[in-house]
N, C-alpha and C positions, 0 to 999 in steps of 0.2 A: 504493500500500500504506500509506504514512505517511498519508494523507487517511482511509483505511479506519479505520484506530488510531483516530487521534484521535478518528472518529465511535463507535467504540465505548466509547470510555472515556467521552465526553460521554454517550453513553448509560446508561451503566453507573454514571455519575454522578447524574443524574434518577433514576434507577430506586432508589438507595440514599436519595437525600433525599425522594422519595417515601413510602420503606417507612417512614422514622425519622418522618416528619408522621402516618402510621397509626398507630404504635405510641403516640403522645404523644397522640394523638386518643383508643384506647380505654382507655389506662394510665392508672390514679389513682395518682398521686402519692403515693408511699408513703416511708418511711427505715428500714421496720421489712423485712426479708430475707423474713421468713416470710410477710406478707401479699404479696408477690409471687409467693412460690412455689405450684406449681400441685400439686392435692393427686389423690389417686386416686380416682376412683368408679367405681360397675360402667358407667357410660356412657360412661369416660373420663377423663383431665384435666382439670381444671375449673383454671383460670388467673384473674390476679388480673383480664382483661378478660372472661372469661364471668363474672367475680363481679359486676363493674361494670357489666355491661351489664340486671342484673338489678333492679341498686339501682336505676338510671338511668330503666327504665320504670316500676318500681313510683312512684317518686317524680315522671313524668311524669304521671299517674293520681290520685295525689295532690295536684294542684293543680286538673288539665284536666275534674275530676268535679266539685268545687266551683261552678268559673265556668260549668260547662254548667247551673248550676242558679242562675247571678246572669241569666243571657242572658234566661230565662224571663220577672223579670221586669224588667230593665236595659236589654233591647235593643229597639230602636225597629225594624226592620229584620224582617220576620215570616220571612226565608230566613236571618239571622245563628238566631233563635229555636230555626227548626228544628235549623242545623248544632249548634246548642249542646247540642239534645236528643239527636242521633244520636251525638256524638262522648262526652256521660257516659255513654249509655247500653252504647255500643263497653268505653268502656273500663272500665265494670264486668266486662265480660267478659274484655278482657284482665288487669287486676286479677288477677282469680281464678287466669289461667294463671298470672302471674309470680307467686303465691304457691305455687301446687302446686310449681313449678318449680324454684323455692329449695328447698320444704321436702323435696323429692327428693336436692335437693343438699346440703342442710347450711349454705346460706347465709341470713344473718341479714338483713332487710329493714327500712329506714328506717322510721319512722310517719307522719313531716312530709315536705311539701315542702324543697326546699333554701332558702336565702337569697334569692337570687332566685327564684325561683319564688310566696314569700310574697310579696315586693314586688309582683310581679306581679299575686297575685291582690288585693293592698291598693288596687293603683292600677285594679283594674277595679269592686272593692266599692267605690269611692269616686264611677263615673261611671254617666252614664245616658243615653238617647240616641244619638244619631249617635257622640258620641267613643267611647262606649262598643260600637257594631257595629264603626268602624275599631279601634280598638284591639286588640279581641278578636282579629279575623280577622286582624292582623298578631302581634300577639304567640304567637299559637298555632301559626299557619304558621310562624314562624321559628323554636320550640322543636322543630314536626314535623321538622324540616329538619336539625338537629342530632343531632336523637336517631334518624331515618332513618338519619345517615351513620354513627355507632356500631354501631347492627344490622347495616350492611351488611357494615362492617367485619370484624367478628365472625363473622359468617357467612358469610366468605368464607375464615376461618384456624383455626374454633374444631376440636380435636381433639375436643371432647364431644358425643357424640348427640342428650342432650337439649336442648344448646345451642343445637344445627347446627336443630333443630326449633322451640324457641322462636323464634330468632332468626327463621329464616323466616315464619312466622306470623306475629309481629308488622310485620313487615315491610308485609302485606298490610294489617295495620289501619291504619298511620303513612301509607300510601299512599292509602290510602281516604281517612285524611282531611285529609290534602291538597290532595283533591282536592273534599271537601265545604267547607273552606278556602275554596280559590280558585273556587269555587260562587258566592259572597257578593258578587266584584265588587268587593272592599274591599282584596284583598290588592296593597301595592305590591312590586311586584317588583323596584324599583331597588333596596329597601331590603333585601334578603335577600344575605347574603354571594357574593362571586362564585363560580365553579366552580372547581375545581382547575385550573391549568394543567397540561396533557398536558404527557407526556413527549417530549423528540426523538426523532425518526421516525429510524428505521434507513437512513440514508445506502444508495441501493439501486446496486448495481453495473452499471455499463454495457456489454452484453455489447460484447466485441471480433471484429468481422468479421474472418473467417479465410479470405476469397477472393481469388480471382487482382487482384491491383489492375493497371492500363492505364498 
């Protein structure tokens, strides 16, 4: 029974430093009460991580349309070319939803890239060639891979319909191109953060034979 415990409390353990890595994951950092708090719409709760998960792609799109229009003519690699064509062209489409999608909700969207994001596209305007196809196809992949695990997130807790909807959808475009990404033969996959570690496995009980023993 004591072994039992302790397995559940170790579990109960993971499972709370889990949820707190999520919450730090799609929460921006705020000191202001009210930018946390979650407001009312006819679709829902709208929370400071459905607000952030809006800014996140717009401003994803914001960078990833540019440099699909440097690949054209920077990249040496005529399958980096393509992916660079499919992925501005994607995300002009998604664009569009993450703007419908705010303006539904009453949230205000960035115009620029973040900080990073501009380095980014500085240090890809600055090459041409080979460093220029690896670069891309890593630097894009590991943005895809981040801003994947934020939608997921989201859309695995969000109370708002129209969220629960966006998020999904985009889900499917972030996937896609990932998968046009890793297409290219360029992406290293040493270099991409590792997976979360699972949580402890529920310690499983061993029945007790209840027969005549000899």
């Amino acid at each position: 029974m004591k072994r039992l415990l302790r397995g559940e409390l170790f579990m109960l353990a993971g499972f709370v430093v889990a949820a707190a890595a999520t919450i730090v994951l799609v929460m921006p950092p705020s000191n202001d009460p009210a930018a946390l708090a979650a407001t009312q719409t006819p679709s829902g709760p709208l929370t400071a991580a459905d607000r952030d998960l809006l800014i996140k792609v717009r401003q994803a799109g914001l960078w990833e349309m540019p440099v699909g229009e440097y690949a054209q003519t920077r990249a040496e690699s005529q399958r980096v070319k393509e992916v660079g064509r499919q992925i501005m062209n994607e995300h002009a489409k998604l664009d569009l939803m993450t703007r419908q999608t705010a303006k539904k909700l009453g949230v205000a969207l960035p115009a620029e890239p973040n900080a990073d994001q501009q380095s980014w596209m500085a240090q890809l305007a600055a090459e041409s060639g080979p460093a220029f196809d690896r670069d891309y196809a890593n630097l894009l992949r590991a943005a895809h891979g981040k801003v994947f695990s934020t939608l997921a997130a989201v859309r695995s807790g969000t109370r708002n319909s129209e969220i629960r909807k966006f998020a999904g959808e985009g889900m499917n475009f972030v996937m896609r191109h990932m998968t046009y990404l890793e297409s290219t033969g360029l992406v290293d996959h040493d270099q991409l953060p590792e997976p979360p570690t699972p949580s402890p496995a529920t310690p499983r009980a061993v029945p007790v034979e209840t027969g005549a023993q000899s």
